[in-house]
C-alpha positions in Angstrom: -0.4 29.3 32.0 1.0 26.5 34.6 4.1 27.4 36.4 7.1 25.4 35.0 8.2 22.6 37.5 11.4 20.8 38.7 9.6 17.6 37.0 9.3 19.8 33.6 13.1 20.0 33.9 13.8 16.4 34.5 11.4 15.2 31.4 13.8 17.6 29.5 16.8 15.9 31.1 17.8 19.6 31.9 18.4 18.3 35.5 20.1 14.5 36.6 17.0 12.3 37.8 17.1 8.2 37.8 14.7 8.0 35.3 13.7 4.4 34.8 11.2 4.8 31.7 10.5 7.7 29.1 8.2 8.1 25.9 6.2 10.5 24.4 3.7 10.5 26.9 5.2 10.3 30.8 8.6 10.0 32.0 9.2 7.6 35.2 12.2 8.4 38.1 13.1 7.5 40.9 11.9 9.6 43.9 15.1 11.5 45.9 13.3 10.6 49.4 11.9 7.4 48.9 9.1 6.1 51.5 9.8 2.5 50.7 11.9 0.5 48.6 10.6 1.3 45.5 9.2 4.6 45.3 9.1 5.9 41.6 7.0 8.7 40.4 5.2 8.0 37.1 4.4 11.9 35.8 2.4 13.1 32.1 5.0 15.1 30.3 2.5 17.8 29.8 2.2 20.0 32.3 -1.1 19.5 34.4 -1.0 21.4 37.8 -3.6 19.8 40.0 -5.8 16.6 39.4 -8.5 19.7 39.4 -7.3 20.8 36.2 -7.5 17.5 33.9 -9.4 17.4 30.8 -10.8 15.1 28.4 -7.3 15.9 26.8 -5.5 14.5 29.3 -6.9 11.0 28.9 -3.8 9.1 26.5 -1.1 10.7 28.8 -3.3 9.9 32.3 -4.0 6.2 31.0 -0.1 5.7 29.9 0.4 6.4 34.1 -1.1 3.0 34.8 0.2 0.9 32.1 3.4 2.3 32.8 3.2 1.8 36.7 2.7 -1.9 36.1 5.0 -2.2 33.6 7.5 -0.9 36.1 6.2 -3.0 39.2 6.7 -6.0 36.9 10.5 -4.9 35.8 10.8 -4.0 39.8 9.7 -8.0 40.8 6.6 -6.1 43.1 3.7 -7.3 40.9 3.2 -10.0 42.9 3.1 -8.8 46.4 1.7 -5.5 45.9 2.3 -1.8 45.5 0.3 1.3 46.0 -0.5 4.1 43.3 -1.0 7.4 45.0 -2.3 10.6 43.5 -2.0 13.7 45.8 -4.3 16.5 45.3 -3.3 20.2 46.4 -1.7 21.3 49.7 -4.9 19.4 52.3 -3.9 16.3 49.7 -0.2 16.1 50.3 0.9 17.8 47.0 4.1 19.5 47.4 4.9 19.9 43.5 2.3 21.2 41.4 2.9 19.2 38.3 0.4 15.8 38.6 2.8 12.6 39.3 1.4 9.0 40.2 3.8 7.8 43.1 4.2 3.8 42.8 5.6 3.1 46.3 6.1 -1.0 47.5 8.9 -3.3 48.3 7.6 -3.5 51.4 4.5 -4.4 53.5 2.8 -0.5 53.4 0.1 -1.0 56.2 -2.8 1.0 56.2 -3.3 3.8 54.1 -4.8 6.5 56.3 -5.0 6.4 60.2 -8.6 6.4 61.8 -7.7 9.1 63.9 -9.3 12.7 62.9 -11.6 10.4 60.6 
């Protein structure tokens, strides 16, 4: 069994978060170090370590991350200009908290995604 998470906590509202959007599926907060503007995480209120261990199971909560993230870019006035959805996968990925979450970062021109060096 998956290791319960800070995010666990927060869904729970065991913990203070900003939390801009919550149903039965995924809870939505604000991130505590934001990288731009707007930077919320969108997360499945099931516990899912790693993107390596989704199922077929997963789909309804997985699917609720998008329509939630432009839902939230819309009530956020970013629709228009742009945003980034980002999905980190294990510790070469960038994940530091092993409960998937969909970061929906904008506000702000975000230049490239990756450098071309070590490419």
């Amino acid at each position: 069994m998956a290791e319960e998470t800070i995010f666990s906590k927060i869904i729970r509202r065991e913990i203070p978060a900003d939390v801009v959007y919550q149903d039965e599926l995924v809870t939505a907060f604000r991130d505590i170090s934001p990288q731009a503007p707007t930077h919320i995480l969108i997360v499945p209120n099931v516990l899912i370590p790693t993107v390596n261990d989704v199922t077929a199971d997963h789909e309804q909560a997985l699917g609720r991350l998008f329509t939630v993230a432009a839902k939230i870019a819309r009530d956020e006035g970013i629709d228009e200009d742009g945003y980034r959805l980002i999905m980190n996968c294990n510790r070469h990925g960038g994940q530091e908290v092993y409960h998937i979450h969909m970061h929906l970062v904008g506000g702000r021109a975000l230049g490239p995604m990756l450098s071309h060096k070590g490419l």
